[in-house]
C-alpha positions as CSV (number, residue, x, y, z in Angstrom):
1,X,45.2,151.5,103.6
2,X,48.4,153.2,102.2
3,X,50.0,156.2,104.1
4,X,52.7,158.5,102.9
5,X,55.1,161.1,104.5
6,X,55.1,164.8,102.5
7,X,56.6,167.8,102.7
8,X,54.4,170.4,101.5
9,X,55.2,173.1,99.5
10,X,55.3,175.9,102.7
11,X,58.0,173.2,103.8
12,X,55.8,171.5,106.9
13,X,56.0,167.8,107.1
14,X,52.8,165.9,107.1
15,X,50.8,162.5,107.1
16,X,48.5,161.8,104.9
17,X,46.4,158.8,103.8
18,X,46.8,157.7,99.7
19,X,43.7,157.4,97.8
20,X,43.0,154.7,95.3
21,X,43.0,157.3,92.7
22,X,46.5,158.8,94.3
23,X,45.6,161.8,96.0
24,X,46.5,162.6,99.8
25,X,44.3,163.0,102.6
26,X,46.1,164.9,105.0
27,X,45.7,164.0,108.8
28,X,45.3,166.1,111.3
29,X,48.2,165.4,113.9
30,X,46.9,168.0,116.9
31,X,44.0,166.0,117.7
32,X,46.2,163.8,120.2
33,X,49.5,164.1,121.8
34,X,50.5,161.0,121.2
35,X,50.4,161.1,117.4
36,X,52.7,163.6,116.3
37,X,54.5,161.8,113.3
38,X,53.9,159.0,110.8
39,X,56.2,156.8,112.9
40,X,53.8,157.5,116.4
41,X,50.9,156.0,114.2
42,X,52.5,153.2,113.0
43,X,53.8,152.2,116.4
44,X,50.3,152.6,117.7
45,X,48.2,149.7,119.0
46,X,45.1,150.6,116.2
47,X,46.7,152.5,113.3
48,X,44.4,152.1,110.7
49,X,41.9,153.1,113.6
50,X,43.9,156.0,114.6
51,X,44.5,157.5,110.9
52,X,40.8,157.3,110.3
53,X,40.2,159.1,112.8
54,X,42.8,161.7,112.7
55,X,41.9,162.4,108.8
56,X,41.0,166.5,108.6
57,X,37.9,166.6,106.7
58,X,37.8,170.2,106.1
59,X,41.4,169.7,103.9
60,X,41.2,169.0,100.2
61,X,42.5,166.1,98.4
62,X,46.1,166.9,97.3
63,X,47.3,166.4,94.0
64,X,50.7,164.5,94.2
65,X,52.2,167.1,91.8
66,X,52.0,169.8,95.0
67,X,53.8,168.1,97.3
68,X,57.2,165.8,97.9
69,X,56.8,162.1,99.2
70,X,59.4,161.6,101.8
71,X,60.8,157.9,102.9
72,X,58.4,156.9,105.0
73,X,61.1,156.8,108.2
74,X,61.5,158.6,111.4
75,X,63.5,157.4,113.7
76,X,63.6,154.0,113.1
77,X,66.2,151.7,112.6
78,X,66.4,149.9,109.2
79,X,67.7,146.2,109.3
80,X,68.4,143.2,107.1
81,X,67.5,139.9,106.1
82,X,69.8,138.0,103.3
83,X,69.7,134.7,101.5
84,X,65.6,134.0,101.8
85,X,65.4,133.7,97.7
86,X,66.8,130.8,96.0
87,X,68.2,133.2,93.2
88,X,70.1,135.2,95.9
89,X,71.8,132.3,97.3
90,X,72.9,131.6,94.5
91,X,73.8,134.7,93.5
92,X,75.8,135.4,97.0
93,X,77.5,131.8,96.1
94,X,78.6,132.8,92.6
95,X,80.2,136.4,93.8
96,X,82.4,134.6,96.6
97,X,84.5,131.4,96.0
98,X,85.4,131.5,99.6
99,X,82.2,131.5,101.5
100,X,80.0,129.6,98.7
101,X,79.5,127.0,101.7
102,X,78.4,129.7,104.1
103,X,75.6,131.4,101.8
104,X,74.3,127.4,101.2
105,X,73.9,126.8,104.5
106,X,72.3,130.0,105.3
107,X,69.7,129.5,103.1
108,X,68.0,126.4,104.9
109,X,69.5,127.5,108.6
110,X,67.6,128.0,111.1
111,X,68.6,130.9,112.1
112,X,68.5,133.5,109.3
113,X,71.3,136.0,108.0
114,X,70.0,139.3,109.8
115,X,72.3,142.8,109.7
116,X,71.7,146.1,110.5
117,X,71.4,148.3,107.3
118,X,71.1,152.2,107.7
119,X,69.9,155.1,110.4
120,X,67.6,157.2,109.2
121,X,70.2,159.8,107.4
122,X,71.1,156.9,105.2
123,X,67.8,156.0,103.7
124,X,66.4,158.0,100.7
125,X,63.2,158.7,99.6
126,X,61.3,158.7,96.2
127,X,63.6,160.7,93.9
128,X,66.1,160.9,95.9
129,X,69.2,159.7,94.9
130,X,70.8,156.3,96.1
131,X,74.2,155.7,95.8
132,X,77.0,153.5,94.4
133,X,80.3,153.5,96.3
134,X,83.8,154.9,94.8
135,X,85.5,152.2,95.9
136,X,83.2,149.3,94.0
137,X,83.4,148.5,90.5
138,X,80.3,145.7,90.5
139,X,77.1,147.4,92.5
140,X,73.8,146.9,91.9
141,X,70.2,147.5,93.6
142,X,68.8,144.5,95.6
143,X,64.2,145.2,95.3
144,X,63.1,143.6,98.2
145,X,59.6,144.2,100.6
146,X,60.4,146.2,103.8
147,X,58.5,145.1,107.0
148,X,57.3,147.8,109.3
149,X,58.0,146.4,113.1
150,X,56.4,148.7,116.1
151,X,58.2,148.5,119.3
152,X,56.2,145.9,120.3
153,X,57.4,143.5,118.0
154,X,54.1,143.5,115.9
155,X,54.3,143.6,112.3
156,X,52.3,146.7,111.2
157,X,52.5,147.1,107.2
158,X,55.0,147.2,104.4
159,X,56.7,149.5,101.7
160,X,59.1,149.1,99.6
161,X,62.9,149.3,99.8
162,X,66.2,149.1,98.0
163,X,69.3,147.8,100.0
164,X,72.0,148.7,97.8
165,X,74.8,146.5,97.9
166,X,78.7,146.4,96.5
167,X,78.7,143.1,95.4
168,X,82.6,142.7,94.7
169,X,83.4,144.0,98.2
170,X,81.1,141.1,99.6
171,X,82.3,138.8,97.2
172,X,85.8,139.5,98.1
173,X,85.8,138.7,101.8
174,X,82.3,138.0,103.9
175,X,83.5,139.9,106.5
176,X,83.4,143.1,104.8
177,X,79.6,142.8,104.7
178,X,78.9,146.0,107.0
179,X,81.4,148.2,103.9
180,X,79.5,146.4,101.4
181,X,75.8,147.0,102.5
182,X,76.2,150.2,105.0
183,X,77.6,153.9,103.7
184,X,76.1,156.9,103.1
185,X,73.0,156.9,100.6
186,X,73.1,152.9,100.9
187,X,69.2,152.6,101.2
188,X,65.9,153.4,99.5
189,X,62.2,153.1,101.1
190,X,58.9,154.6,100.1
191,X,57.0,155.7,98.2
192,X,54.0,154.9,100.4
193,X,53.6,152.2,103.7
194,X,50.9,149.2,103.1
195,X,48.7,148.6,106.4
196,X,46.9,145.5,105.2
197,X,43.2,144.8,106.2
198,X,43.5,141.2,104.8
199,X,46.3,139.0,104.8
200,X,48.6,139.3,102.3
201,X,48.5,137.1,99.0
202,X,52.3,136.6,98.7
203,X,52.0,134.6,95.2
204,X,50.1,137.0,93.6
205,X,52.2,140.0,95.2
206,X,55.0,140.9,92.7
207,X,58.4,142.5,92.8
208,X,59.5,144.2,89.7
209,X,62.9,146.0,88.8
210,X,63.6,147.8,86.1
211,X,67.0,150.0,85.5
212,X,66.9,153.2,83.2
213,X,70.3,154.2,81.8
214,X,69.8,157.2,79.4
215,X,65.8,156.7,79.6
216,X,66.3,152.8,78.0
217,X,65.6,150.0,80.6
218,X,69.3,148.1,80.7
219,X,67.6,145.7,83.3
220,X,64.7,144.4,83.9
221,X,63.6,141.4,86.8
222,X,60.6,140.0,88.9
223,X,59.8,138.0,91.2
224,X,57.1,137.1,94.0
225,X,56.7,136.9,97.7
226,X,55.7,133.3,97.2
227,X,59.6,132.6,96.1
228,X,60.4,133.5,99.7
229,X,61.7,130.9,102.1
230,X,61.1,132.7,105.1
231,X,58.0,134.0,107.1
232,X,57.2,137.1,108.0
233,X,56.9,136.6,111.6
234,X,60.0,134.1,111.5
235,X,62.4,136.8,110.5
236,X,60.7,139.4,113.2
237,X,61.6,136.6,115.8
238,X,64.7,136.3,115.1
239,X,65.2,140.2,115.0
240,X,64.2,140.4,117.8
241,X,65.6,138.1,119.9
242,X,67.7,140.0,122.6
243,X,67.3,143.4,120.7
244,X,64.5,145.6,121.6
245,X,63.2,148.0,118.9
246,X,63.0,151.1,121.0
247,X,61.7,153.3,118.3
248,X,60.6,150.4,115.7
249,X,62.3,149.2,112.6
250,X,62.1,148.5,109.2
251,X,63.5,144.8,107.8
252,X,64.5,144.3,104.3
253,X,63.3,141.0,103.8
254,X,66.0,140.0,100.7
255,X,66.2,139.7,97.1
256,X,64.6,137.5,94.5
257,X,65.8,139.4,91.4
258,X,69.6,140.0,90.8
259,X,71.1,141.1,87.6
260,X,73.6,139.2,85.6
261,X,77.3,139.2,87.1
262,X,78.3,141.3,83.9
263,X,76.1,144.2,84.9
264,X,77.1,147.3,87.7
265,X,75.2,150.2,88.0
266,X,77.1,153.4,87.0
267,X,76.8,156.9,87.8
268,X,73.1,158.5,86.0
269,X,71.1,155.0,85.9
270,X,67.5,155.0,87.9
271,X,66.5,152.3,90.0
272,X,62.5,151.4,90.1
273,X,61.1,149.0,92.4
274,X,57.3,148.5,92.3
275,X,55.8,145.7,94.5
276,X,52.4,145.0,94.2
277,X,49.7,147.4,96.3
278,X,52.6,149.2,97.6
279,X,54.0,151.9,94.6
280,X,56.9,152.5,92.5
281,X,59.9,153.4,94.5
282,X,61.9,155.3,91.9
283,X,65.8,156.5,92.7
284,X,68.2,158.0,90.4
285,X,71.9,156.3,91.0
286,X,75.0,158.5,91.9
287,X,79.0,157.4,91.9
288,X,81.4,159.5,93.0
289,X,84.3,159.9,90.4
């Protein structure tokens, strides 16, 4: 089951379940008090269970050309894991002479690199742009599959995000991680959240990016869930631990693809992330000059 966030076109914000063919079935969210937003079914005990039976049968099917798909956010906190691909530790290793030893000891740690990432007004939405900070020269978009945590420390579903990240800031003092991965704009999620009714196939679940600059792909990367080191419920622990979710949160789970260290997004490229059963979170790129 996928659901999305819209904003129709008389402005009203709505749930709605996605169709196999695409089209929205909106939910009716007066039938209960306790089910006013997309965030109050996720963070409920059944909500696969509580969407079907909030769907309004006397609503058409929308076509997605009607409405706007928002990010699939409330109020929820958006968070971080790093260094769970092989390519991104090396990656992270290659950008910073100084903490090469850190990022390769991170990777087989125990304990994970976690960070918090964005509030709510930092995270776009499909078509919405993401952005690339004036003060980096080397950014680029890092695709990577987004778990949806309720309050109760339950993993409900998935979606797709983009944690943008100044790589040259990072690279030129670890301690500058919070400037490199946290500003205005920094984050994408959407288009739709994944509620799984089987357990997930992470080999055969794919992460692709491809970058547009002037409509011609300039980039183009994929990997798998099976390339992960770390489990779902491993990184949700370690979240976790002495840091209650009040509202719920969303956890980038880190990179597998990373362009070459000769490429940097510039102001007008598009960033699309599709991961397999989820969508195609598409973002166009801005730089301040």
């Amino acid at each position: 089951m996928r659901l999305a966030k819209l904003r129709l076109a008389d402005d009203s914000i709505r749930v709605a379940e996605v169709t196999n063919e695409g089209l929205f079935k909106l939910l009716d969210l007066t039938q209960v008090d306790h089910a006013r937003t997309l965030m109050d079914i996720l963070n409920s005990p059944d909500p696969i269970g509580l969407t079907r039976f909030l769907i309004d049968a006397q609503s058409p099917l929308l076509d997605p050309r009607l409405v706007k798909v928002m990010a699939p956010i409330d109020r929820q906190e958006v968070w971080a894991a790093g260094v769970t691909y092989k390519r991104s530790q090396v990656a992270r290793m290659q950008e910073s002479e100084t903490a090469a030893s850190h990022y390769d000891r991170v990777y087989t740690a125990p304990r994970p690199e976690i960070f918090f990432k964005a509030t709510p007004s930092r995270v776009s939405g499909p078509g919405e742009p993401v952005r690339v900070r004036a003060d980096s020269q080397w950014s680029v978009p890092e695709p990577e599959l987004a778990l949806v945590i309720s309050p109760a420390k339950r993993l409900v579903g998935f979606t797709a995000g983009n944690d943008m990240s100044a790589r040259d800031i990072e690279g030129e003092n670890p301690l500058y991680l919070p400037q490199a991965k946290v500003y205005n704009g920094c984050c994408g999620l959407g288009p739709f959240v994944l509620i799984p009714e089987a357990p997930v196939d992470r080999n055969a679940t794919k992460i692709r990016l491809t970058i547009l600059r002037s409509g011609a792909t300039v980039f183009a990367g994929e990997t798998d869930l099976g390339q992960m080191k770390r489990e779902f419920d491993e990184l949700i622990d370690w979240l976790t631990r002495e840091n209650d979710l009040v509202d719920g949160a969303f956890l980038l789970t880190g990179t597998g693809v990373v362009p070459p260290d000769n490429f940097t997004l510039i102001d007008g490229d598009v960033s699309q992330i599709e991961i397999t059963g989820i969508g195609t979170l598409t973002n166009p790129v801005v730089k301040a000059g």
